[in-house]
C-alpha positions as CSV (number, residue, x, y, z in Angstrom):
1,X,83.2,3.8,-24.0
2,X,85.5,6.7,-24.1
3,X,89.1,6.2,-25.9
4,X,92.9,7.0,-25.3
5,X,95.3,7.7,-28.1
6,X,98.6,7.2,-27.0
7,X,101.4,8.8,-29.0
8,X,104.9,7.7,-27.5
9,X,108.1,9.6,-27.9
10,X,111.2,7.8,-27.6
11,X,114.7,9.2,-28.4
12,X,118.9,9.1,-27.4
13,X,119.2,8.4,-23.6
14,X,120.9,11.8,-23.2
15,X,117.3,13.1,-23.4
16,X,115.4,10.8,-21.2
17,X,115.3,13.6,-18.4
18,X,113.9,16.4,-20.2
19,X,111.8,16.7,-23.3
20,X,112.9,17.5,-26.5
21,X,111.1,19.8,-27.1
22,X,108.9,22.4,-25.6
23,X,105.9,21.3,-24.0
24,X,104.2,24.4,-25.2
25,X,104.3,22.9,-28.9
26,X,102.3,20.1,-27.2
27,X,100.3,21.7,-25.7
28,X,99.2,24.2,-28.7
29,X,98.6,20.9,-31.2
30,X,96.7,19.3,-29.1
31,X,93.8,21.6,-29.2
32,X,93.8,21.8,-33.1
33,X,92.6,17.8,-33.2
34,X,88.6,17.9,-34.0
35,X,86.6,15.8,-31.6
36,X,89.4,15.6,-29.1
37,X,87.4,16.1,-25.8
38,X,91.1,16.2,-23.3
39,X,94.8,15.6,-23.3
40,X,97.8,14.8,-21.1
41,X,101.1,15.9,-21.7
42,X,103.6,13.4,-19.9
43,X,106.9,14.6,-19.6
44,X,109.9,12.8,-17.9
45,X,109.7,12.9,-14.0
46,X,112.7,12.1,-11.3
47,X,111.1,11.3,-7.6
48,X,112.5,12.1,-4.5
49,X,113.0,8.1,-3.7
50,X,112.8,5.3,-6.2
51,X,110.5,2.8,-6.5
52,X,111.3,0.0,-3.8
53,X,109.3,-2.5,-5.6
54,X,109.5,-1.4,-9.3
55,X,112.2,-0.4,-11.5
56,X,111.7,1.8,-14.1
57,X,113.7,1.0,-17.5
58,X,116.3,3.0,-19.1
59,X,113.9,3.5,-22.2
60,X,111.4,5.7,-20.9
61,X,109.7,7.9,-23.3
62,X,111.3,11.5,-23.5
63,X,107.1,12.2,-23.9
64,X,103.8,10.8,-24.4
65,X,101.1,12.3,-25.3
66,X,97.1,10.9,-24.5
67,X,94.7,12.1,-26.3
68,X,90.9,11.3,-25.5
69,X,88.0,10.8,-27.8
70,X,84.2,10.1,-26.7
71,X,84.3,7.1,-29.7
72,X,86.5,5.5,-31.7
73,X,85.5,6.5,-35.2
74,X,86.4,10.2,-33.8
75,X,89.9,9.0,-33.2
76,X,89.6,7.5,-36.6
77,X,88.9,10.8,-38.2
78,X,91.4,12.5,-36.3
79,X,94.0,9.7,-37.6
80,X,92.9,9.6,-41.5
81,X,96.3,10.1,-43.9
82,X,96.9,13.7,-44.1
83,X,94.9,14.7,-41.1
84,X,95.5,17.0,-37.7
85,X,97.3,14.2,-36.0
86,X,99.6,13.9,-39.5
87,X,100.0,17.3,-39.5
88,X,101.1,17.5,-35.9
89,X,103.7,14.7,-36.0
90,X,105.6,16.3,-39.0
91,X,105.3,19.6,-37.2
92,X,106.5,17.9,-33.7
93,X,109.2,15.9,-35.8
94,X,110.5,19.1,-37.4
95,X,110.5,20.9,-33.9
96,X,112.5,18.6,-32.1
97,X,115.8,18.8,-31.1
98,X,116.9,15.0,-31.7
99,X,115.6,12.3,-34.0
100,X,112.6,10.9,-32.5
101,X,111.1,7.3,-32.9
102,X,107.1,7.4,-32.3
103,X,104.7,4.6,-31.2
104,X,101.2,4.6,-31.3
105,X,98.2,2.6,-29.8
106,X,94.5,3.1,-29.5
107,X,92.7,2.1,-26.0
108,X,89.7,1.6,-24.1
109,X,89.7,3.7,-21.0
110,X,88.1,2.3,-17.8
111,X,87.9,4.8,-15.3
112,X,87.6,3.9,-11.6
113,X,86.8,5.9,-8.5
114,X,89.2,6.8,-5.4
115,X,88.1,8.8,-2.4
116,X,90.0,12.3,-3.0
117,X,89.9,13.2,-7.2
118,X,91.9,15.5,-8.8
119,X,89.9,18.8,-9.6
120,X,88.5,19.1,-12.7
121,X,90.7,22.2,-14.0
122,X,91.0,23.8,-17.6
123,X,95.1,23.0,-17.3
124,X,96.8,21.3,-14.4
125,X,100.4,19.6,-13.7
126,X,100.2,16.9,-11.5
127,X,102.7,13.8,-11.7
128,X,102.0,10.6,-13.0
129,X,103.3,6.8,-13.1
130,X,102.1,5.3,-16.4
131,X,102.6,1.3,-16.1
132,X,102.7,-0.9,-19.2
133,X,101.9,-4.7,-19.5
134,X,104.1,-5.3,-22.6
135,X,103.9,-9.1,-23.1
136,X,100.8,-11.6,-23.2
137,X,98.4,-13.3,-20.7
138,X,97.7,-16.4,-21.3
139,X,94.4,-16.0,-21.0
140,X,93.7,-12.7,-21.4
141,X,89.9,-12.7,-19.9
142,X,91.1,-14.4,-17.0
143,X,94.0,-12.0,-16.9
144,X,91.6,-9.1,-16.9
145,X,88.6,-10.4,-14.5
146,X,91.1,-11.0,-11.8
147,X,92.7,-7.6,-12.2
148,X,89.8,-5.5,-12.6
149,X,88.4,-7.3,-9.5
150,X,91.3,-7.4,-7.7
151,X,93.6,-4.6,-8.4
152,X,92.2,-1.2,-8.8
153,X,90.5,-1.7,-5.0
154,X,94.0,-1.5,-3.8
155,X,95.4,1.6,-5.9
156,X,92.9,3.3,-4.9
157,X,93.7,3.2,-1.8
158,X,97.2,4.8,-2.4
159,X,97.5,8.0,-0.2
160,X,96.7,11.2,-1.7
161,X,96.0,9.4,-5.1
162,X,94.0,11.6,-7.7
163,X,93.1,9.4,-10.6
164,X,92.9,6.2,-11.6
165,X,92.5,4.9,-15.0
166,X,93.4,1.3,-16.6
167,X,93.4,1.0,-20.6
168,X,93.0,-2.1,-22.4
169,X,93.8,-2.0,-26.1
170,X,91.8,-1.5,-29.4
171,X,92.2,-2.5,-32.7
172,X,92.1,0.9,-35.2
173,X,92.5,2.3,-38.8
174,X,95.2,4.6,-39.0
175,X,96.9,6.8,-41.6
176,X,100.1,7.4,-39.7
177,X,103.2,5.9,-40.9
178,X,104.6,5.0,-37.0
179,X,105.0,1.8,-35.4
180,X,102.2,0.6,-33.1
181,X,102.8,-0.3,-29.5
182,X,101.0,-3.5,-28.1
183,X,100.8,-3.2,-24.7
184,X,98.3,-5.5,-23.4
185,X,97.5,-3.1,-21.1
186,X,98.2,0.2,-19.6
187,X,97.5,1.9,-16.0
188,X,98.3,5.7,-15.0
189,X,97.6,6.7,-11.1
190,X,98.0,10.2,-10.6
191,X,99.4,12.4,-7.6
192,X,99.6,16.3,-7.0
193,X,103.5,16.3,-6.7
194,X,106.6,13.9,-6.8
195,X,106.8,13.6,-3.5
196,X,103.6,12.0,-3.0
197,X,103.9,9.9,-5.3
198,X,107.0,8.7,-3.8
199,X,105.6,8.5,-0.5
200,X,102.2,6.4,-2.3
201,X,105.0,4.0,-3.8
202,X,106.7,3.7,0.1
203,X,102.9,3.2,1.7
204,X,101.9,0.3,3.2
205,X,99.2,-0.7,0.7
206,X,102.6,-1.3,-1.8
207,X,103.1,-4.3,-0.3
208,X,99.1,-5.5,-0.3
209,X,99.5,-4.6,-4.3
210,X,103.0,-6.7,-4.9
211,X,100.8,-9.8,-3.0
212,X,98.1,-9.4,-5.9
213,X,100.8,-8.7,-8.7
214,X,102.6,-12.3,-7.4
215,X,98.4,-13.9,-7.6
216,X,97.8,-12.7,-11.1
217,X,97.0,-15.8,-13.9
218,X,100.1,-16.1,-16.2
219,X,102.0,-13.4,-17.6
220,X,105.4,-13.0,-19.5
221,X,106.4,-9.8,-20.4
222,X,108.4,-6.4,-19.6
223,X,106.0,-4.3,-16.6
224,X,108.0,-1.3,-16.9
225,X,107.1,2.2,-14.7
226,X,107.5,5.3,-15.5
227,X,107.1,8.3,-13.1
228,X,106.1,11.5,-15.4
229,X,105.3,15.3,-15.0
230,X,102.0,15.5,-16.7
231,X,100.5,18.7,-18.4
232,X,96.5,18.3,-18.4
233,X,94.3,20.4,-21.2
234,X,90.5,19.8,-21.2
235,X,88.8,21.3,-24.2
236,X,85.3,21.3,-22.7
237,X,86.1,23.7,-19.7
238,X,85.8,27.3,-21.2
């Protein structure tokens, strides 16, 4: 099963509407990783309309980066004390224009199909609204059969989506010296523009989706949404 680094960004709210620091830096690093196979550069987003059923939380990221591996023990590699991704946070640290305060989590990616996808280009910008389940199920496998079943059927049928991906995390060795996230789990659903996905968020099948989030087993925990401009690299196109 393929896996997802995520490397999250946080820093002073003054920032949470651009990055700190140029995406090009990003961008650059991310194809110096060995056994990296793609990346998405998420960078802070405003849309048209809000949410009407979400709200998104003051402590956004000001980035995140996902970084995709065919196995785990690649990632591992990649994450070994003094290696590329070391390397890269001290150089993204020293870059930046504020203090930052990183996060990171390993996760299982589970890909599902929707009708229209997203091109498979070198580099592409699309926008993005990553989702985070930040507290605990009570019973986690019931927690995930009923959402895998239930769920993804219905964001899939979001107009005009372009991807659909749902993350559940790992445990993994790493020689960084950041705080790890523990999101139970993470979704990302991915549009061409801001404006669709505000008008996907307004769509009818909203409401079908806010019936299944009320159905779900037990849950407590923070479900915050964040919309983001996303940068995409994919080191196997030539």
């Amino acid at each position: 099963m393929e896996v997802c680094f995520f490397l999250l960004a946080h820093c002073d709210d003054t920032y949470q509407a651009r990055s700190p620091i140029d995406p090009s830096l990003l961008e650059a690093a991310s194809f110096e990783i060995p056994g990296l196979t793609r990346f998405v550069i998420h960078l802070p987003a405003e849309l048209p309309e809000s949410d009407p059923l979400s709200k998104t939380l003051a402590s956004s990221p000001c980035f995140a980066l996902q970084w995709y591996f065919d196995d785990l023990g690649l990632l591992e590699t990649a994450l070994q004390t003094n290696g590329a991704m070391h390397k890269i946070v001290d150089r993204i640290t020293k870059a930046a224009e504020v203090n930052l305060t990183f996060a990171q989590q390993a996760m299982a990616v589970r890909p599902f199909a929707i009708p229209n996808p997203r091109k498979s280009d070198p580099r592409a910008e699309r926008c993005t609204y990553l989702v985070s389940y930040e507290g605990e199920a009570e019973d986690f496998n019931a927690w995930l059969t009923h959402y895998i079943t239930h769920h993804p059927p219905l964001m899939a049928q979001l107009p005009d989506i372009r991807e659909l991906e749902i993350y559940t995390r790992l445990d993994f060795r790493s020689g960084l010296n950041l705080a790890r996230a523990t999101a139970m789990q993470r979704n990302k659903v991915v549009f061409d523009t801001p404006a669709a996905l505000a008008a996907a968020l307004a769509s009818p099948i909203r409401a079908h989706m806010k019936q299944d989030f009320n159905a779900f087993p037990p849950y407590s925990g923070p479900t915050p949404h964040f919309p983001m401009r996303s940068i995409y690299g994919n080191l196997n196109v030539t």
